[in-house]
N, CA, C and O atoms as a Tripos MOL2 file, in Angstrom:
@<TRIPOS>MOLECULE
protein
  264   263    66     0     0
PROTEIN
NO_CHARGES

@<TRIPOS>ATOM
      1 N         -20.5460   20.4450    6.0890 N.3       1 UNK1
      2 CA        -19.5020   20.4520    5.0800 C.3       1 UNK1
      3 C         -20.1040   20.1940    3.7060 C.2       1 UNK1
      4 O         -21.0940   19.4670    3.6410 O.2       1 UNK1
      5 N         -19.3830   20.9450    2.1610 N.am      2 UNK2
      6 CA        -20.0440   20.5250    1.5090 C.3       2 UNK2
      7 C         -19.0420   19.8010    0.8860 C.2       2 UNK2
      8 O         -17.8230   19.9650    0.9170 O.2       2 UNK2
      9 N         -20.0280   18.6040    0.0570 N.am      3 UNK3
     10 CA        -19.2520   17.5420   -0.6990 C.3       3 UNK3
     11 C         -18.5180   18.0310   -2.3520 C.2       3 UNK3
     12 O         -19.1830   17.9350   -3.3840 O.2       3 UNK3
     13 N         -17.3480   18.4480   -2.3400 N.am      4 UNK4
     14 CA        -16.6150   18.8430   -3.5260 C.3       4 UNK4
     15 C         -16.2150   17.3650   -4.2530 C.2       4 UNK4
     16 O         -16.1150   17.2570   -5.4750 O.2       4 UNK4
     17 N         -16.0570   16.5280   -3.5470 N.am      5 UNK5
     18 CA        -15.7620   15.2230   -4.8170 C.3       5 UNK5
     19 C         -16.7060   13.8360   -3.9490 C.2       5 UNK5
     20 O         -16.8970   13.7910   -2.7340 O.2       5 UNK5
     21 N         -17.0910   12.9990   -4.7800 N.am      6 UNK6
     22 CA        -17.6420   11.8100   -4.7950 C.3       6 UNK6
     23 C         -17.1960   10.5270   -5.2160 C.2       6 UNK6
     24 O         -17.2850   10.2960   -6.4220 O.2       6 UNK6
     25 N         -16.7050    9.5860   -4.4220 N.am      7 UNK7
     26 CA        -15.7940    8.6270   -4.4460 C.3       7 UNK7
     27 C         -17.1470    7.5950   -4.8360 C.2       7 UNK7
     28 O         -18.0460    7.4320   -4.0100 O.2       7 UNK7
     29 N         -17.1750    6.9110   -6.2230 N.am      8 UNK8
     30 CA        -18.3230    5.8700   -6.6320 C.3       8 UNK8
     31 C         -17.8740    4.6510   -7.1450 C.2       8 UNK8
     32 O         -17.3250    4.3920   -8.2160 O.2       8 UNK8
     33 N         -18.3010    3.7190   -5.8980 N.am      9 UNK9
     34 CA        -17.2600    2.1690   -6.2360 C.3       9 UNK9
     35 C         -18.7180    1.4250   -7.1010 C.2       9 UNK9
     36 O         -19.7090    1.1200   -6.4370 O.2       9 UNK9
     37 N         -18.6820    1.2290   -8.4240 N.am     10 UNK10
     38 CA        -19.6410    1.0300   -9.3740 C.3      10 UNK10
     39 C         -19.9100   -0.9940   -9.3810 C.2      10 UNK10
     40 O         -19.0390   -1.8510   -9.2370 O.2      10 UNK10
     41 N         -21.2410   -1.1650   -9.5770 N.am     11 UNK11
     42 CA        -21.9560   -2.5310   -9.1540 C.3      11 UNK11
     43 C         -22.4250   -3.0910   -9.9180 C.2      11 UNK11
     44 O         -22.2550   -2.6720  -11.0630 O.2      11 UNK11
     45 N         -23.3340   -4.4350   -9.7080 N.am     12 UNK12
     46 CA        -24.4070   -4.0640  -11.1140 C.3      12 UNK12
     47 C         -25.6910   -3.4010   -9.8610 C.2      12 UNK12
     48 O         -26.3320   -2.3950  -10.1630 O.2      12 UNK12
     49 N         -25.9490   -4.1990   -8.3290 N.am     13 UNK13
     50 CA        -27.2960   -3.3220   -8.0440 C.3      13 UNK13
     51 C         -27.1280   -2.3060   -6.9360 C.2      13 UNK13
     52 O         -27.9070   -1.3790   -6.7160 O.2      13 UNK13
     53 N         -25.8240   -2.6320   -6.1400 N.am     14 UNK14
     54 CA        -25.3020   -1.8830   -5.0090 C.3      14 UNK14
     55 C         -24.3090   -0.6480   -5.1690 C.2      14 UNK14
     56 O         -23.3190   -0.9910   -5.8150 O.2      14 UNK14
     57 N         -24.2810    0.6070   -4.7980 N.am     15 UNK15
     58 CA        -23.2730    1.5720   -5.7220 C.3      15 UNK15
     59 C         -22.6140    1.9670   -4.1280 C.2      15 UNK15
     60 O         -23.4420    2.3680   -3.3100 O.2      15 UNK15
     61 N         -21.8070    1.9100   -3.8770 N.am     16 UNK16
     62 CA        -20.9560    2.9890   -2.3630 C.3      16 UNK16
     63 C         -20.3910    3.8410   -2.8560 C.2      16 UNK16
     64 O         -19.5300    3.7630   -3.7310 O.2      16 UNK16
     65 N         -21.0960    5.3640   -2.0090 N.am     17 UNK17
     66 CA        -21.0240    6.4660   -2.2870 C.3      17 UNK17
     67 C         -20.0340    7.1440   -0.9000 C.2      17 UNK17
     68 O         -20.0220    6.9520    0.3160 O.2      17 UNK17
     69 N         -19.3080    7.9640   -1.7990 N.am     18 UNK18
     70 CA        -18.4080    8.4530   -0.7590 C.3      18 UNK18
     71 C         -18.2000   10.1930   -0.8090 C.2      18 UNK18
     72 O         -17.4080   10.8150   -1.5170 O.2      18 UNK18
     73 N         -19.2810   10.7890    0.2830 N.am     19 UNK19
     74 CA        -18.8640   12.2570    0.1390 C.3      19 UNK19
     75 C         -17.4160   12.5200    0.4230 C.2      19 UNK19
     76 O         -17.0290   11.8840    1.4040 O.2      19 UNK19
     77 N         -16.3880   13.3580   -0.2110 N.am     20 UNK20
     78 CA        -15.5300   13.9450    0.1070 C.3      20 UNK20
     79 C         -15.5220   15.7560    0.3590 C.2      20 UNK20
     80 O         -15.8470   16.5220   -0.5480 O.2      20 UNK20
     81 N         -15.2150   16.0990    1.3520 N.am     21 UNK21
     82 CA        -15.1780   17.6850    1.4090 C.3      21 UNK21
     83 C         -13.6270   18.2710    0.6340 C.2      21 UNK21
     84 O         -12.7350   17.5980    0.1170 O.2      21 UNK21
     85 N         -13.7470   19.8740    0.8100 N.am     22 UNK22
     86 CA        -12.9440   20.2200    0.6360 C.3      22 UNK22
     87 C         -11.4940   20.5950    1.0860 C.2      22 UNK22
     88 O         -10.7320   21.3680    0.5050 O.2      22 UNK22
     89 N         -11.1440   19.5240    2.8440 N.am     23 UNK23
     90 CA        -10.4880   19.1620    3.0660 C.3      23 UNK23
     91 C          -9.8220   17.7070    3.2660 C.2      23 UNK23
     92 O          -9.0850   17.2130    4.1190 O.2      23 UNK23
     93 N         -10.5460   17.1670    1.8510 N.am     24 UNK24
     94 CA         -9.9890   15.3980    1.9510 C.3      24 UNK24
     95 C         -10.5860   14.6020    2.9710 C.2      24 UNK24
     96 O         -10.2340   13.5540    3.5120 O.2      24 UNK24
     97 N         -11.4670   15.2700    3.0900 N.am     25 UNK25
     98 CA        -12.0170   14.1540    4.5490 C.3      25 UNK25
     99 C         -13.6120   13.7440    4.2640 C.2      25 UNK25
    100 O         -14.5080   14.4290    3.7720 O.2      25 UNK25
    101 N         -13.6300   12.2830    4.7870 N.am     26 UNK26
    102 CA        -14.6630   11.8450    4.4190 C.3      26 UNK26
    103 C         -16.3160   11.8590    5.3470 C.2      26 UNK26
    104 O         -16.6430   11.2410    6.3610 O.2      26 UNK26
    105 N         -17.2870   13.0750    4.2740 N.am     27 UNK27
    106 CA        -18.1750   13.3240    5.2940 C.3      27 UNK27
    107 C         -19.5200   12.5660    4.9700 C.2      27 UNK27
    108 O         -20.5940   12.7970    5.5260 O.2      27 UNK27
    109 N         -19.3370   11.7790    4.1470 N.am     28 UNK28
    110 CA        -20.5640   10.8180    3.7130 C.3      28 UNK28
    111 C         -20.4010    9.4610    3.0800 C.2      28 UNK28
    112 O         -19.9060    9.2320    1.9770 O.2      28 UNK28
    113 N         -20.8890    8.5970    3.9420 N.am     29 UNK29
    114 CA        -21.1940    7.5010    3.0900 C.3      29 UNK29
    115 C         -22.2630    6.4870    3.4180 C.2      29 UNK29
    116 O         -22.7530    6.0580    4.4620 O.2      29 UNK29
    117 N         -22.4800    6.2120    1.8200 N.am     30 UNK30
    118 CA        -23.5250    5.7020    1.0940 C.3      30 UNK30
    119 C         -23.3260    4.3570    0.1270 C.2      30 UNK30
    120 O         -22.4300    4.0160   -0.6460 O.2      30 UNK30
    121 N         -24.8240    3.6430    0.6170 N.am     31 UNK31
    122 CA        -25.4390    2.4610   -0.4230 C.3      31 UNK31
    123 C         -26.2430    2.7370   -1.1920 C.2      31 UNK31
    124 O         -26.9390    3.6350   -0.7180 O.2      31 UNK31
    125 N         -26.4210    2.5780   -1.7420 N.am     32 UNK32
    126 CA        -27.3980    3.4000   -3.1850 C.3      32 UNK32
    127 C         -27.5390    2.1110   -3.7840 C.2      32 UNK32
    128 O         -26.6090    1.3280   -3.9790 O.2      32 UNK32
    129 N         -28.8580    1.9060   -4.0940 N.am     33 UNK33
    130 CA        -29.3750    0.9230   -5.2460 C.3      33 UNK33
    131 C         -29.5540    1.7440   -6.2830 C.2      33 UNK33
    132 O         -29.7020    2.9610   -6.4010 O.2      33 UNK33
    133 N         -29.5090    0.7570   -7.0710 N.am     34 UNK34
    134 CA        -29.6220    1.4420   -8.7270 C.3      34 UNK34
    135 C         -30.6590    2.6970   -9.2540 C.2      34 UNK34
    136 O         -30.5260    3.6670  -10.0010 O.2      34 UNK34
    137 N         -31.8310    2.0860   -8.3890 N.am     35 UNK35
    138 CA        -32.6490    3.4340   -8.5230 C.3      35 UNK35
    139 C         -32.5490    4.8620   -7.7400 C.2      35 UNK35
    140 O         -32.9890    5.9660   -8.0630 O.2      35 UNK35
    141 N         -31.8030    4.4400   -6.5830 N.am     36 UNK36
    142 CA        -31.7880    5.7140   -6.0520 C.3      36 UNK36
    143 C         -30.6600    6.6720   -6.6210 C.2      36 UNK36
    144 O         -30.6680    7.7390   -6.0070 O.2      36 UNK36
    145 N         -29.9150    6.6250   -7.3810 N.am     37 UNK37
    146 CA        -28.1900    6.9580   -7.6670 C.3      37 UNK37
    147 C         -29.1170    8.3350   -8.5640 C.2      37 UNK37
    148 O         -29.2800    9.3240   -7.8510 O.2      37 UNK37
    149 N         -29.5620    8.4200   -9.6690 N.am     38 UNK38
    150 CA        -29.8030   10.0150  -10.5150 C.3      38 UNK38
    151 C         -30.9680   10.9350   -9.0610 C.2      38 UNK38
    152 O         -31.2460   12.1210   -8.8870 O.2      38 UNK38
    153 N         -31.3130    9.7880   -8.3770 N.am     39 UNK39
    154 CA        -32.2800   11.2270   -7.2660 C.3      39 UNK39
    155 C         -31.2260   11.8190   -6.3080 C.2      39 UNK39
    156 O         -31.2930   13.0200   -6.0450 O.2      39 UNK39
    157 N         -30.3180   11.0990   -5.8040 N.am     40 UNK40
    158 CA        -29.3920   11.3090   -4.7120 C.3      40 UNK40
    159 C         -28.3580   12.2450   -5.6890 C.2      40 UNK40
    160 O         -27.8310   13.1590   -5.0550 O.2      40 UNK40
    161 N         -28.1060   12.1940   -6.6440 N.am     41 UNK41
    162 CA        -27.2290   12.9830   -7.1730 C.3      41 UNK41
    163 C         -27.4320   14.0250   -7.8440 C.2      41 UNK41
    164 O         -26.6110   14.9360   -7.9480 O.2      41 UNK41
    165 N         -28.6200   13.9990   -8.4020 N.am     42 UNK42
    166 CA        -29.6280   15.3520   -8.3350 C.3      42 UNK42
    167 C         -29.7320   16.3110   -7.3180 C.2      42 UNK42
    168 O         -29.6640   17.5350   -7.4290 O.2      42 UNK42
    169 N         -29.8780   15.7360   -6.4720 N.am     43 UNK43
    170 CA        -29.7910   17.0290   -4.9230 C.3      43 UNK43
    171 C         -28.5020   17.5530   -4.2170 C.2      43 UNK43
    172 O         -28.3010   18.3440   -3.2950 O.2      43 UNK43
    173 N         -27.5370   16.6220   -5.2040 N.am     44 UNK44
    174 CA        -26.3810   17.4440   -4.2950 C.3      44 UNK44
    175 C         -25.6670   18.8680   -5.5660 C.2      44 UNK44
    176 O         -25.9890   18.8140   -6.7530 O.2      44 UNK44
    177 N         -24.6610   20.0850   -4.9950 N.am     45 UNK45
    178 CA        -24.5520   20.6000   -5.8840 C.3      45 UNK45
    179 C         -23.5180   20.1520   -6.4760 C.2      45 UNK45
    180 O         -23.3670   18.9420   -6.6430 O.2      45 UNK45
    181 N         -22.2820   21.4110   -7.0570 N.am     46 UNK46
    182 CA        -21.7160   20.5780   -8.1450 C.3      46 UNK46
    183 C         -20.5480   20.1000   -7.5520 C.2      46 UNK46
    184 O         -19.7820   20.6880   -6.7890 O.2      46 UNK46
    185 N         -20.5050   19.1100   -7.9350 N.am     47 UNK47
    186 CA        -19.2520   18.4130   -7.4870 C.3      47 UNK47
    187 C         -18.4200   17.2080   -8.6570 C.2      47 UNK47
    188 O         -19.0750   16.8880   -9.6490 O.2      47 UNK47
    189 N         -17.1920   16.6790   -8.4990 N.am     48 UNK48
    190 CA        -16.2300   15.8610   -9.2990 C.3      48 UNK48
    191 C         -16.4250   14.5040   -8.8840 C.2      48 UNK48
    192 O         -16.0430   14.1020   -7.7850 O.2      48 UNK48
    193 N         -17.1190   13.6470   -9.8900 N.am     49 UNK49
    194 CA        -16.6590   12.2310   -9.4220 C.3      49 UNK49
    195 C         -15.6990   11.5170   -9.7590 C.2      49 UNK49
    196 O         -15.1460   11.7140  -10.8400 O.2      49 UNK49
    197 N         -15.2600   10.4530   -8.8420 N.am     50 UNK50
    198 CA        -14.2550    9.5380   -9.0370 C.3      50 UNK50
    199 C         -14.5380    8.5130   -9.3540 C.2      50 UNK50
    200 O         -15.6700    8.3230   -8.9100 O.2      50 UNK50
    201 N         -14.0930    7.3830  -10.0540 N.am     51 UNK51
    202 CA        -14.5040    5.7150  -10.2380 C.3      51 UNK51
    203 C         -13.7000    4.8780   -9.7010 C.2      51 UNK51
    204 O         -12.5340    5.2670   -9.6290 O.2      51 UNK51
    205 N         -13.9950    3.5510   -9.1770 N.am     52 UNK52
    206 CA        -13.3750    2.8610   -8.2080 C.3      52 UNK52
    207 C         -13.4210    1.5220   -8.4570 C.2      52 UNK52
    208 O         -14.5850    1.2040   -8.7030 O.2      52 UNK52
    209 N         -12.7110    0.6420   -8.5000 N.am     53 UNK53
    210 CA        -13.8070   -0.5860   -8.1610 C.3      53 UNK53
    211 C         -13.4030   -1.1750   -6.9160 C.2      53 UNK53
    212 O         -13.4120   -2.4030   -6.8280 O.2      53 UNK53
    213 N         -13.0700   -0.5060   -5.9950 N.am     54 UNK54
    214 CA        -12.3630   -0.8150   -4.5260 C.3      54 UNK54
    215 C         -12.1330    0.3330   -3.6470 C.2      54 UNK54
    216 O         -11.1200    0.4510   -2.9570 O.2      54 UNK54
    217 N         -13.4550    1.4930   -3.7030 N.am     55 UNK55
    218 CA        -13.0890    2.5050   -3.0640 C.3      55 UNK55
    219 C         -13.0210    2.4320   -1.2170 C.2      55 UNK55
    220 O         -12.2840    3.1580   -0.5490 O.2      55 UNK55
    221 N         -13.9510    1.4060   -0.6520 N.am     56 UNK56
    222 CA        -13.9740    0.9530    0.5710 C.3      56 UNK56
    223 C         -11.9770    1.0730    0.6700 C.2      56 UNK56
    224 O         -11.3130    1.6920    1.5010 O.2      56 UNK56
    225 N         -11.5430    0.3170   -0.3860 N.am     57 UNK57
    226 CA         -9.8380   -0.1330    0.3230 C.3      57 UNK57
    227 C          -9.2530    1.2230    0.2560 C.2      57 UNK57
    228 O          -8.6650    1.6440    1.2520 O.2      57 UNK57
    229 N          -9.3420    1.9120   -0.7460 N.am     58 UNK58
    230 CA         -8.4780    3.1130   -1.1720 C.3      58 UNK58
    231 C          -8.9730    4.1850    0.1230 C.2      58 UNK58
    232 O          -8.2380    5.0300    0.6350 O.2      58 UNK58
    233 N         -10.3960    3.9140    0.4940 N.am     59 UNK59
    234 CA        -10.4540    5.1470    1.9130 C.3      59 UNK59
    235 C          -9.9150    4.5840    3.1800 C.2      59 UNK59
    236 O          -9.6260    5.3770    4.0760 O.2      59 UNK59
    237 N          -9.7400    3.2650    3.3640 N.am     60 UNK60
    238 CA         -9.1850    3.2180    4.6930 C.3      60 UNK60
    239 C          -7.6370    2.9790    4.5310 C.2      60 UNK60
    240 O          -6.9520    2.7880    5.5360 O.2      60 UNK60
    241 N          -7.1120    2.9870    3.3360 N.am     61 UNK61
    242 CA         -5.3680    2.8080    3.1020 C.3      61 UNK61
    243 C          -5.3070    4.6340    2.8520 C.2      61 UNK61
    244 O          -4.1570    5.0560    2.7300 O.2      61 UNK61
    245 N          -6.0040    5.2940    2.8030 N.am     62 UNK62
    246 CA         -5.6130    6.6110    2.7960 C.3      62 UNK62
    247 C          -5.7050    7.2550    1.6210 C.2      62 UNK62
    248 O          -5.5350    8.4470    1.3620 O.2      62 UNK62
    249 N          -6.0470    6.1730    0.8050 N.am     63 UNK63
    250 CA         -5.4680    6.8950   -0.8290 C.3      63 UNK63
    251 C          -6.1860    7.9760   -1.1940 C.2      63 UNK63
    252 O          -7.4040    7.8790   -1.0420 O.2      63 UNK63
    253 N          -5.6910    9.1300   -1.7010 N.am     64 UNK64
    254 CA         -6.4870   10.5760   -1.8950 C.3      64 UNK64
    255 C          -6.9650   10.0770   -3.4690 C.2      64 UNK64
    256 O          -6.3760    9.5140   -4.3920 O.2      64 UNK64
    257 N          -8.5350   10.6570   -3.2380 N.am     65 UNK65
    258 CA         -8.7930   10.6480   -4.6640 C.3      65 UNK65
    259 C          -8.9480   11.7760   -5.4760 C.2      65 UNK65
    260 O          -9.0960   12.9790   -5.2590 O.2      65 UNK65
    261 N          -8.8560   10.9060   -6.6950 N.am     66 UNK66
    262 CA         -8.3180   12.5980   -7.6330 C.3      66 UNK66
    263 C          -8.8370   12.2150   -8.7200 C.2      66 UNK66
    264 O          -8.7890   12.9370   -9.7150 O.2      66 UNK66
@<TRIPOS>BOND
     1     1     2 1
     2     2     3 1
     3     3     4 2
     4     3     5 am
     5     5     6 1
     6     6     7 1
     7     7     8 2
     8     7     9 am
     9     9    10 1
    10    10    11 1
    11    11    12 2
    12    11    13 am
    13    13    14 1
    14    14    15 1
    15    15    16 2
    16    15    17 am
    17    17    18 1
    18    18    19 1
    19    19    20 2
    20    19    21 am
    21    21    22 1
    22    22    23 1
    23    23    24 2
    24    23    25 am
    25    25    26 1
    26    26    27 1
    27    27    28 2
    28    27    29 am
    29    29    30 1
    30    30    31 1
    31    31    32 2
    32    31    33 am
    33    33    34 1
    34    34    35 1
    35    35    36 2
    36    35    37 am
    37    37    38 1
    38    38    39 1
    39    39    40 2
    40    39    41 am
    41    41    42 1
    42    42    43 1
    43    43    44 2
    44    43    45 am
    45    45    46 1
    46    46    47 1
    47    47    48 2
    48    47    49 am
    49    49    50 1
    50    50    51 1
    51    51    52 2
    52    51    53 am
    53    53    54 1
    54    54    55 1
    55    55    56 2
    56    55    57 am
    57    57    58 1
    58    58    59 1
    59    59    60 2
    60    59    61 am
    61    61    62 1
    62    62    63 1
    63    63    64 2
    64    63    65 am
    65    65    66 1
    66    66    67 1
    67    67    68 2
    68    67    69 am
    69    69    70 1
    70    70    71 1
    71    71    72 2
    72    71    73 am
    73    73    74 1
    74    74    75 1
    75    75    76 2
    76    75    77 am
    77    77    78 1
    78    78    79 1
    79    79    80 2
    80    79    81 am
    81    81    82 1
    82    82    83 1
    83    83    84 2
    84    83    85 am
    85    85    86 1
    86    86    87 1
    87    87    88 2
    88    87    89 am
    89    89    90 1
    90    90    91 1
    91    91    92 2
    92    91    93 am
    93    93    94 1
    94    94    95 1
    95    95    96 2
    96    95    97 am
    97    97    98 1
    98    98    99 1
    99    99   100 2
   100    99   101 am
   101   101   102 1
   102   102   103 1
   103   103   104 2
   104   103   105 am
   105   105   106 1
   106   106   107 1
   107   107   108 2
   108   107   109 am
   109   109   110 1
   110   110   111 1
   111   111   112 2
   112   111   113 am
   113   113   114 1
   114   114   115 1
   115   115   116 2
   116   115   117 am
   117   117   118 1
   118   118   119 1
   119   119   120 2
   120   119   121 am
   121   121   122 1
   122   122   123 1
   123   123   124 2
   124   123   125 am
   125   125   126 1
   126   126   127 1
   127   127   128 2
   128   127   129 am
   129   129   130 1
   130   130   131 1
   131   131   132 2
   132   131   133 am
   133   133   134 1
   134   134   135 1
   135   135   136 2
   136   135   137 am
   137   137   138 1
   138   138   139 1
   139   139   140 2
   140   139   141 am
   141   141   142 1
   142   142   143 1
   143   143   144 2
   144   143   145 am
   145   145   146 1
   146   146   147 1
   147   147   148 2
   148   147   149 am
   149   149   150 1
   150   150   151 1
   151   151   152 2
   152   151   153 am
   153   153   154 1
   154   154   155 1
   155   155   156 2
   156   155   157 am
   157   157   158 1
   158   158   159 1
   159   159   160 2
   160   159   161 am
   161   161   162 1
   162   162   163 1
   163   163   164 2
   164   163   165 am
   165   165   166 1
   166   166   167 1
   167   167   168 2
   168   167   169 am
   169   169   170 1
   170   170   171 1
   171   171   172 2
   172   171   173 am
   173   173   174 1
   174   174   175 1
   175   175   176 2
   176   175   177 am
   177   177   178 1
   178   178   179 1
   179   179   180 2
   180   179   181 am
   181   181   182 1
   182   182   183 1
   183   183   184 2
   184   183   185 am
   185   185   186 1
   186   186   187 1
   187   187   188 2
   188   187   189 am
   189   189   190 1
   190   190   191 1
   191   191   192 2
   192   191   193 am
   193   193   194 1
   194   194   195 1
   195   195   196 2
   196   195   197 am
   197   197   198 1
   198   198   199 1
   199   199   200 2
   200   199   201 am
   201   201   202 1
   202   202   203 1
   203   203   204 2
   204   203   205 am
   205   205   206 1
   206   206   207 1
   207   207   208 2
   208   207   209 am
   209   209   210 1
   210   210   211 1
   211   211   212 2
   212   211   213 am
   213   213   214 1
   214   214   215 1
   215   215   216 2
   216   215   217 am
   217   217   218 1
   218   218   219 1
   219   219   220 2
   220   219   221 am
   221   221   222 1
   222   222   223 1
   223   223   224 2
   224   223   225 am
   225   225   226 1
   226   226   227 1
   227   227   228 2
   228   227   229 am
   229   229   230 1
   230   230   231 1
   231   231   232 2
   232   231   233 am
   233   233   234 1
   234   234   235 1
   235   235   236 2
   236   235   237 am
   237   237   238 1
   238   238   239 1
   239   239   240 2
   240   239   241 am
   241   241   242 1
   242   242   243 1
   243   243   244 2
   244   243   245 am
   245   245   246 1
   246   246   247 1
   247   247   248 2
   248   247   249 am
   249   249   250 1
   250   250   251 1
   251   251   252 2
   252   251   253 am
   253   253   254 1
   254   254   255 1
   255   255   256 2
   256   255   257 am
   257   257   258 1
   258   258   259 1
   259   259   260 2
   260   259   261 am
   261   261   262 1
   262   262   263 1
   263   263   264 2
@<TRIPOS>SUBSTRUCTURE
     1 UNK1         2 RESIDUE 1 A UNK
     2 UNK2         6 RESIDUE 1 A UNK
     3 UNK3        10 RESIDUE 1 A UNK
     4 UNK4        14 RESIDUE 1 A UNK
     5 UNK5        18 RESIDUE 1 A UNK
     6 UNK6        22 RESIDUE 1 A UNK
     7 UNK7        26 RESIDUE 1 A UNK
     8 UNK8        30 RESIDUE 1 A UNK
     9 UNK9        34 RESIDUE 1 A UNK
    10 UNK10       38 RESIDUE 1 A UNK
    11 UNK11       42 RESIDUE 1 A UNK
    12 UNK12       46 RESIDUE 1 A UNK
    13 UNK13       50 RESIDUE 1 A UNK
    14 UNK14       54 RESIDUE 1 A UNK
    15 UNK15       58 RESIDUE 1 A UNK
    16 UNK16       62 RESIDUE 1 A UNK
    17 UNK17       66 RESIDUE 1 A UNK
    18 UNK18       70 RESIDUE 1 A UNK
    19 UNK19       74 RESIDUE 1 A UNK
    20 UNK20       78 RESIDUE 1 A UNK
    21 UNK21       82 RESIDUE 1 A UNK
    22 UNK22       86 RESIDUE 1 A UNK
    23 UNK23       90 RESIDUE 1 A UNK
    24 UNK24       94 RESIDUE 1 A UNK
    25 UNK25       98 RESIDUE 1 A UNK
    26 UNK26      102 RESIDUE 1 A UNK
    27 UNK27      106 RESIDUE 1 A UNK
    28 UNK28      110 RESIDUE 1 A UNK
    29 UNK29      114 RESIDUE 1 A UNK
    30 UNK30      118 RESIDUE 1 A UNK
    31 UNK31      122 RESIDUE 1 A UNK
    32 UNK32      126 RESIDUE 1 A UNK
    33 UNK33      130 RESIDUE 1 A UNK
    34 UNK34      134 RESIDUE 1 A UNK
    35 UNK35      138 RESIDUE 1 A UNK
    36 UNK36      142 RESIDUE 1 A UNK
    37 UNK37      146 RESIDUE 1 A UNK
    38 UNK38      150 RESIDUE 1 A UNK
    39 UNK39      154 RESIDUE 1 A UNK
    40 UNK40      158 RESIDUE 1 A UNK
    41 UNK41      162 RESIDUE 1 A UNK
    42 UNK42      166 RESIDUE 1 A UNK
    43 UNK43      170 RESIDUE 1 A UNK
    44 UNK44      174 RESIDUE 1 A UNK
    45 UNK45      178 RESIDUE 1 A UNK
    46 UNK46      182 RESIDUE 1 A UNK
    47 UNK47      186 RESIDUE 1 A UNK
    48 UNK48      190 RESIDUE 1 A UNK
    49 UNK49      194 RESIDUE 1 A UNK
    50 UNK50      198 RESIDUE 1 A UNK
    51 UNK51      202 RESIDUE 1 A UNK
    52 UNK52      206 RESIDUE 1 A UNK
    53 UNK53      210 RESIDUE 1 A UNK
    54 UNK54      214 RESIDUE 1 A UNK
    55 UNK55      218 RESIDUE 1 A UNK
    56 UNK56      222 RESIDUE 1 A UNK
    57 UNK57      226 RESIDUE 1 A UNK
    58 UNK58      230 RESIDUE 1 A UNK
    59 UNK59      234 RESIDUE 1 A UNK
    60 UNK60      238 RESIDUE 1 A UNK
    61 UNK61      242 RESIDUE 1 A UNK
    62 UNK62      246 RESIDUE 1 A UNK
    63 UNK63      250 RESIDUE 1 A UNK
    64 UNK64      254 RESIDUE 1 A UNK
    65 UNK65      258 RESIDUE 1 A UNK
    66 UNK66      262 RESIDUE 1 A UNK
């Protein structure tokens, strides 16, 4: 599946990364330290991010992100 949006609950050293496809469903997730976040997001193509500061709650209460 490819990842059309990216759910990013922002830290100061820990980042959780959340692939979303293009049917709302969640096909990746990720811990990312600070250094890894511009290499990991470099390799994926283009996609929409979201900002969070509680995306863990908003994916298991269902909440669609937009």
């Amino acid at each position: 599946m490819q990842i059309t949006t990216i759910g990013l609950d922002l830290a100061k050293h820990i980042f959780q990364v959340h692939g979303i496809d293009a049917n709302e469903g969640v096909v990746e997730k990720r811990r990312l330290r600070r250094g890894q976040v511009l290499s990991y997001f470099a390799k994926l193509e283009r996609f929409r991010v979201t900002r969070t500061h509680n995306l863990s709650l908003q994916c298991s209460a269902g909440i669609r992100l937009v």
